[in-house]
C-alpha positions in Angstrom: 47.2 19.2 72.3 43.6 19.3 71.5 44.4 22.1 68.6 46.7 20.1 67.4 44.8 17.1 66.2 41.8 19.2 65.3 44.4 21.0 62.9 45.7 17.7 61.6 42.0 16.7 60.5 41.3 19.6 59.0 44.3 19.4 57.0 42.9 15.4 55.7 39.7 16.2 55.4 40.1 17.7 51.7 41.5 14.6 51.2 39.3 12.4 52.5 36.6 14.5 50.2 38.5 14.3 47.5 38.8 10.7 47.8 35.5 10.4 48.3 33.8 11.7 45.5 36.4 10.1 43.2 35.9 6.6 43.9 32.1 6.9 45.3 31.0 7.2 41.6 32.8 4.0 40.4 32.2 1.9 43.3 28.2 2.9 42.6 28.9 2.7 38.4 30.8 -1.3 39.6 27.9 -2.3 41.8 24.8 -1.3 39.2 26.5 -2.9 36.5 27.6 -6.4 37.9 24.9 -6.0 40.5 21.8 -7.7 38.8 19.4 -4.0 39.3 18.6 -3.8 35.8 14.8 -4.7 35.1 13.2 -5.9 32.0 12.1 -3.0 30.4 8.3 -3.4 29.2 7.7 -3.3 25.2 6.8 0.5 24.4 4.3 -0.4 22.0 0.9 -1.4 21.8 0.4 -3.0 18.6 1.6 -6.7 17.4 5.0 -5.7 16.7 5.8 -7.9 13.2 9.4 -9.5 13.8 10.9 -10.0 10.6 8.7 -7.3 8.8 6.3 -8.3 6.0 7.5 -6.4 2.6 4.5 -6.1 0.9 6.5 -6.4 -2.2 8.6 -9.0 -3.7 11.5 -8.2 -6.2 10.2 -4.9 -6.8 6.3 -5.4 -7.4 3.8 -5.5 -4.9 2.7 -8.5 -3.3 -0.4 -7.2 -2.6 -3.8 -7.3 -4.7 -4.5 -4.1 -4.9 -1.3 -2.1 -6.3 -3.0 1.0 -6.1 -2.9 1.8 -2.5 1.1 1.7 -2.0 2.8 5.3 -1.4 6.2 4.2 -1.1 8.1 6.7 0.1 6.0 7.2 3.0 4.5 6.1 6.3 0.8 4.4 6.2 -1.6 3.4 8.3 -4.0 0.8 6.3 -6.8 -1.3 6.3 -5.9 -5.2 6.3 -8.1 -6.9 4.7 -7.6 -10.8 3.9 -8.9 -12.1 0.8 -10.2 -16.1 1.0 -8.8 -18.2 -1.5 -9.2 -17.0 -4.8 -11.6 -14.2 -4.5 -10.8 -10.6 -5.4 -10.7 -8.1 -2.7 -12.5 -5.0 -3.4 -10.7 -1.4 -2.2 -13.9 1.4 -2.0 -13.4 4.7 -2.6 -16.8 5.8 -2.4 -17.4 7.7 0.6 -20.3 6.1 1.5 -19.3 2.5 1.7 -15.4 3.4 3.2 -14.9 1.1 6.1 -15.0 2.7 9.7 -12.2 1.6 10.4 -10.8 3.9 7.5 -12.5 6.8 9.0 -10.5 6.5 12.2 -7.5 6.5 11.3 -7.8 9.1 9.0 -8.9 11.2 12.4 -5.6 9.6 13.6 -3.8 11.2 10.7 -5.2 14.4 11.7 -4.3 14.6 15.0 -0.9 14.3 14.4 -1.0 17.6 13.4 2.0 19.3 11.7 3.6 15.6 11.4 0.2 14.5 9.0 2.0 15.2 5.9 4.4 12.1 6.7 1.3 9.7 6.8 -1.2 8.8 4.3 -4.6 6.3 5.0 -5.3 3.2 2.6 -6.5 -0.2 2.6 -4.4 -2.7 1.3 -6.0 -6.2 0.2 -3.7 -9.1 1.4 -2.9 -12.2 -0.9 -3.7 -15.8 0.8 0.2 -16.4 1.6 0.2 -13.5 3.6 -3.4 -13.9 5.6 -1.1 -15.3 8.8 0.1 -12.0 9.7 -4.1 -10.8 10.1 -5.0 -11.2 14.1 -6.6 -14.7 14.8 -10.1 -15.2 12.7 -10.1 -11.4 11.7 -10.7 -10.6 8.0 -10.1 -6.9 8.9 -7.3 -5.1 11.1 -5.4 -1.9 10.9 -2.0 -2.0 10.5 1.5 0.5 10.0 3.6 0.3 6.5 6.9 1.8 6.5 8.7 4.0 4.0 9.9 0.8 2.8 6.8 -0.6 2.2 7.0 -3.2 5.1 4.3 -4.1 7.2 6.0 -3.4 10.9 2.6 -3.4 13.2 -0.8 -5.3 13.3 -3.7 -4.1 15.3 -6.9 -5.8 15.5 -10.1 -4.0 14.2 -11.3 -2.7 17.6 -7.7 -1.6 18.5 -8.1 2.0 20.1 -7.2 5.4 18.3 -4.7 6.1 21.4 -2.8 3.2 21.0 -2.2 3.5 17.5 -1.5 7.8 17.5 1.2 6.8 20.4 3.0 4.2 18.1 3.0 6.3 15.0 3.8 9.2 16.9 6.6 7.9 18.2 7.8 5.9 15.0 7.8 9.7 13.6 9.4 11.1 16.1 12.6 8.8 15.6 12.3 8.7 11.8 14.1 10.7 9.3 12.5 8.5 6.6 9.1 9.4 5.1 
């Protein structure tokens, strides 16, 4: 009598498996997704993120002072600088007076390595309407221009190199633009 029940479970117990591991998955898929385990995810970058974007141009012309510095077509990272009122904001090209903060993120650019082709360095001289995207009571920041020629991210002057190579790294990464 004993044999005979053993025999009978082992003929169920493929069954049972089979069972098993076909409603096991969506019982576990039902629970996660009406269950509330999802967490907020944290933002994954580490500059001020510009929600809408700033086009630095308007209907075609830049909106900028200095036209010069634009490379559309490609991805920048620039040199914010906000212009008071009325005055003209000078862009140096002299090596000896280029800004620091010019200098590191042209050592940015290069260690992006193979990927530093994508990205060119500039400064880009803001008009007054636009000095309320600049970080509070700074006249210089660093920021990251699109393809598009939008201003996406704002860093403050002191931001550190890591946190910017990590955010354009990974805009590269994902882009097919530029």
């Amino acid at each position: 009598m004993e044999t005979k029940t053993t025999v009978s479970r082992m003929r169920l117990l493929p069954l049972f498996l089979i069972t098993f591991f076909g409603l096991a998955p969506m019982v576990a898929a039902f629970v996660l997704f009406f269950g509330n385990f999802h967490q907020q995810l944290e933002p994954q970058h580490n500059g001020n993120l510009l929600s809408p974007v700033i086009p630095l141009t308007h209907q075609g012309k830049p909106d900028i002072q200095d036209k010069s510095s634009l490379n559309v077509g490609q991805w920048q990272l620039v040199t914010l600088k906000a212009t008071k009122g009325t005055s003209a904001c000078s862009v140096s090209t002299d090596p000896a007076t280029i800004n620091p903060n010019n200098q590191k993120l042209e050592k940015i650019i290069q260690a992006l390595g193979r990927e530093s082709h994508r990205v060119k360095n500039g400064e880009v001289c803001l008009k007054p309407s636009l000095r309320q995207v600049m970080p509070k009571g700074a006249d210089v920041a660093s920021g990251i221009v699109d393809p598009l020629n939008n201003l996406i991210m704002i860093y403050p002057e002191n931001a550190s190199h890591k946190d910017i190579f990590q955010d354009i790294k990974r805009l590269l990464k994902y882009s097919k633009l530029g």
